[in-house]
N, C-alpha and C positions, 0 to 999 in steps of 0.2 A: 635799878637792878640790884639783885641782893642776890647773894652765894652761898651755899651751904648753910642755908636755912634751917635750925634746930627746929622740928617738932612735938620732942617730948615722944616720940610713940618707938615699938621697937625699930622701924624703919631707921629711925635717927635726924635724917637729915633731907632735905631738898634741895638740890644740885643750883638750880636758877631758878630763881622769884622774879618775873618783872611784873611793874604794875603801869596802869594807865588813870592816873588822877585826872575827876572833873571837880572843880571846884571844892577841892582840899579832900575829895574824897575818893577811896577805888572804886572805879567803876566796871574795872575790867583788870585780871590778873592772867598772867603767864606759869605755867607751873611744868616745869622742865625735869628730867632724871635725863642723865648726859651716861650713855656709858660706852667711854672711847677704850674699845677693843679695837685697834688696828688692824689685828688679824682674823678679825669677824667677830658679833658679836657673840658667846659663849661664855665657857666657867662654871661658876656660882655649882662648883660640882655636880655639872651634867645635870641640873634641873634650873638653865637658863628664865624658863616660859613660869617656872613655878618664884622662879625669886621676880620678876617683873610683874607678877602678878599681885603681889604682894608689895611693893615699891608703890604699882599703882594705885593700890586700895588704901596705900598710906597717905600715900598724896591728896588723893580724893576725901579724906575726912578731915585732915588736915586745913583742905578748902572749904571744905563746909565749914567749918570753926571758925577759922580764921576772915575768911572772906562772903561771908552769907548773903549781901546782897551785890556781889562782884557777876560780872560775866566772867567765866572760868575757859580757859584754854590748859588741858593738860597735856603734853607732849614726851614721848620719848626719844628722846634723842642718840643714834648710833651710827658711826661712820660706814660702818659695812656690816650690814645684816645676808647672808646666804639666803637662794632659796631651800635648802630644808630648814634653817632657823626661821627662816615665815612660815614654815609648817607648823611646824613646835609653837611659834607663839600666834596661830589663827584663832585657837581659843581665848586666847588671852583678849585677842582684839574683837571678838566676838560676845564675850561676856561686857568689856568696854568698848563701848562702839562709839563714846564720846572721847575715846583716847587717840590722839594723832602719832605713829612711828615716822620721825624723819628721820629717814635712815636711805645710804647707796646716792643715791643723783638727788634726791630731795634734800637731800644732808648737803651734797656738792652744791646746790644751786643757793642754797642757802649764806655758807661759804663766801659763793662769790657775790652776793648782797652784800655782806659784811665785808668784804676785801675794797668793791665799789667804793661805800660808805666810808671807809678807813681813805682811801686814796683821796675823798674829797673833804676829809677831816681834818683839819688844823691842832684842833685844839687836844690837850692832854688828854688822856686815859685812865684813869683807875685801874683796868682792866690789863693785865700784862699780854694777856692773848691780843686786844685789842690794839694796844699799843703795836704789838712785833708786826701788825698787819701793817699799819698805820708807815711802821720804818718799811718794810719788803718792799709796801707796793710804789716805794719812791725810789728804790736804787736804781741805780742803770741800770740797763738790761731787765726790770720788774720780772722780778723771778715769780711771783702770784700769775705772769700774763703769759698763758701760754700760747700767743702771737710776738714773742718776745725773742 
């Protein structure tokens, strides 16, 4: 996993890089733009759909550069997308049809993979998010459980 990934282009940067090595080489990459609006996704001066469109198109050449004979997963990732913000960005998803938004309960299901995975994790973290999952999901009363 790699974080704010420099690509030299005006976009800047990519959020989460993973990759999947076969025998020393990518055979498959992850390519993430993370944007945690808690209060839904928005901003970027009331042209939300125009800045993700443009993130995405960064992303997407970026991977071709960088990863040309990789299988490409590219993903936007947001905690709470509204239904009029999936109006606004149906073009978006429309013109990339190879773009995956996890975003609302795909975002939440996701979450709780990583919370699973953290509770049955031992070992240290790089990852400070990962880690705080990794301490939560062991206190008493697991505050991550809500059967708890």
């Amino acid at each position: 996993m790699q974080f704010n990934v420099r690509t030299g282009s005006a976009q800047g940067e990519i959020d989460v890089v993973g990759l999947r090595l076969i025998d020393g080489r990518v055979a498959e990459v992850w390519l993430c733009e993370v944007s945690t609006h808690t209060g839904g996704l928005g901003g970027y001066g009331g042209d939300a759909a125009g800045k993700i469109r443009t993130k995405v198109e960064s992303v997407k050449k970026y991977a071709e550069m960088a990863y040309p004979q990789a299988i490409r997963h590219i993903e936007v990732w947001s905690p709470k997308v509204t239904p009029g913000m999936l109006l606004k960005l149906e073009a978006v998803w429309t013109q990339h049809s190879d773009v995956v938004l996890i975003a609302n309960d795909s975002y939440s299901e996701r979450v709780r993979e990583l919370t699973t995975l953290a509770r049955r994790t031992t070992a240290y973290s790089d990852s400070p998010s990962f880690r705080l999952l990794q301490i939560l999901s062991r206190l008493p009363g697991n505050p991550l459980d809500p059967k708890s």
